[in-house]
Phi, psi and omega in degrees: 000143183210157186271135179241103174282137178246108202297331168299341172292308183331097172271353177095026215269348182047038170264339150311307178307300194287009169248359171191076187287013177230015167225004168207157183203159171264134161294187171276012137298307174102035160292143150283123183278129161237167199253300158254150210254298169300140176219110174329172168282343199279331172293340181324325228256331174291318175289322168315324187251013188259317183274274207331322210250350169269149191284352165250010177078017176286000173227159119266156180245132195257000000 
């Protein structure tokens, strides 16, 4: 399972990052970053809710 961005949507708004901060971060650009691309089950449940909370539908999981 992997986290997909679709980076022309992205606005940068980083309510991912604060529900998964250990699978993502905005740079100092305010790009989204992802630290991992691939994701374990113990993560699952942090990347489910990294896709729930952006507002534009910029991430999915595959």
């Amino acid at each position: 399972m992997r986290i997909v961005v679709d980076r022309p949507r992205c606005e940068g708004h980083g309510l991912c990052e604060e529900a998964a901060p250990r699978l993502m971060h905005l740079d100092d650009d305010g790009e989204l970053v992802l630290d991992r691309e691939e994701i374990d089950e113990a993560d699952a449940a942090l990347a489910n809710a990294a896709v729930r909370v952006c507002p534009v539908a910029a991430l999915r999981i595959a």
